[in-house]
C-alpha positions, 0 to 999 in steps of 0.5 A: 162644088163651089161652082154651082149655084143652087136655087132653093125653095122653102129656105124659111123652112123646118128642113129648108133653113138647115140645108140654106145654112148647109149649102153656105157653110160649103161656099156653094152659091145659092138663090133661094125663092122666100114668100116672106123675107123677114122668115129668112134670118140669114144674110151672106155674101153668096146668097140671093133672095128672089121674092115671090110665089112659087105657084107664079111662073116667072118668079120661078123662071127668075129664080132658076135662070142661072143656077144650075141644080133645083132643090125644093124643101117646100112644106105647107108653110105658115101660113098653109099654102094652098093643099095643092101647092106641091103639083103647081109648084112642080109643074112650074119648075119642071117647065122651067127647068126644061126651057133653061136644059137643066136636069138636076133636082132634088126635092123633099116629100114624106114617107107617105108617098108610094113608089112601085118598088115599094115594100113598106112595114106595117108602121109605114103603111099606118103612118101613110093612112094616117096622112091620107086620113086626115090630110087627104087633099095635100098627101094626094098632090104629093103623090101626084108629085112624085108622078110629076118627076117619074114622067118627066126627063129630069135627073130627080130624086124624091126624098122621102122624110119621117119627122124632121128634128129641127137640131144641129146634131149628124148621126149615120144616117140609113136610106132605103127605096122600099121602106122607111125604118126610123122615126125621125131625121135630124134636119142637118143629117138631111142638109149633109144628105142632100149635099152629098147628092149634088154630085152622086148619081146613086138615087137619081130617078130614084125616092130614097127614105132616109132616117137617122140610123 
C-alpha cells in the first residue's frame, strides 16, 4: 500500500482529518484538495496540498493527476458549501477520474441515503426523515449522489455514517448494507475502515453503514 497515492477531499474535516492522519501514519502518500489551508495542521513529507474548490474542474484534475485512488470525506464544511456541493463535486470527479482510467473511490455519506437493498428499522427511517425535514436541499443531492456513483463504471463505495466522534479510541466496528444498528462511529474506527477498503473488493459497488459495534 506504500505505493499508492491517494488524493483526499474534505482532509480539514471532522472525519477527514482522521483519516489524512491515518493514510500517513501507514506511509501511503497523499494529495489532499483543502479550500482553506491554514484549517490543515498537519505537515509531512508525503504529503501534497493542492488548493482550491472542489466544484472548479481543473482544481480537481489537478488533484487527481497522479493518484491512483479517490477518497471523499466531504462535509458541508465551515463555512456551509453550497447544499449541492456533493452532485457537483461528484460530477467533477467521476469525469476526471474517467479522463485519467481510474477506478477506485470511496467516499463518505449519511445513513440518510437509501439503497434498494435497503431494510432500515424505525430509528433509521426516523433519522432519514428528520434530514429530509429539515435539511431537504442538501439530504436530497446526496441521495443523488449516490445515483452518481450507481450510474457510473467506478469501483465506488458509499460509506454510510451515523454521527461522527471526533476521538482517537478503535473499537470493532459493524457494517451492514441494509441497516444501520449503532449511533455513532469513532472518526478513527471509520480512518482504519477506509484503509482496510483500499485493497478489499468486499463493498465495492457497494454502500456499507457502519457503526461502532
Amino acid at each position: 500500500m506504500q505505493d499508492l497515492k491517494i488524493a483526499l477531499i474534505g482532509a480539514t474535516g471532522k472525519a477527514g482529518a482522521y483519516i489524512l492522519k491515518a493514510l500517513l501514519a501507514q506511509k501511503i502518500r497523499v494529495k489532499a484538495l483543502v479550500r482553506n489551508p491554514e484549517k490543515l495542521q498537519t505537515r509531512h513529507a508525503s504529503l501534497e496540498i493542492v488548493i482550491g474548490d472542489v466544484k472548479d474542474a481543473e482544481t480537481v484534475h489537478a488533484l487527481i493527476e497522479g493518484c491512483d485512488i479517490v477518497i471523499s470525506a466531504l462535509g458541508m464544511g465551515q463555512p456551509a458549501s453550497e447544499k449541492t456541493i456533493f452532485t457537483q463535486s461528484t460530477g467533477n470527479i467521476i469525469k476526471t477520474m474517467q479522463a485519467f482510467d481510474l477506478k477506485r473511490y470511496i467516499v463518505i455519506t449519511g445513513i440518510n441515503v437509501d439503497t434498494p437493498a435497503d431494510e432500515k428499522d424505525a430509528k433509521t427511517q426516523f433519522a432519514t426523515k428528520w434530514m429530509y425535514d429539515n435539511y431537504p436541499v442538501s439530504t436530497a443531492d446526496k441521495q443523488k449522489e449516490y445515483e452518481h456513483l450507481t450510474a457510473s463504471n467506478l469501483d465506488w463505495t458509499l460509506i454510510r455514517l451515523p454521527m461522527i466522534i471526533q476521538t482517537d479510541e478503535q473499537t470493532p466496528v459493524g457494517t451492514s448494507l441494509v441497516n444501520c444498528n449503532g449511533e455513532q462511529i469513532n472518526a478513527a474506527n471509520l480512518a482504519q475502515f477506509i484503509i482496510e477498503q483500499l485493497g478489499e473488493k468486499a463493498f465495492v459497488k457497494q454502500a456499507p453503514f457502519i457503526w461502532n459495534n
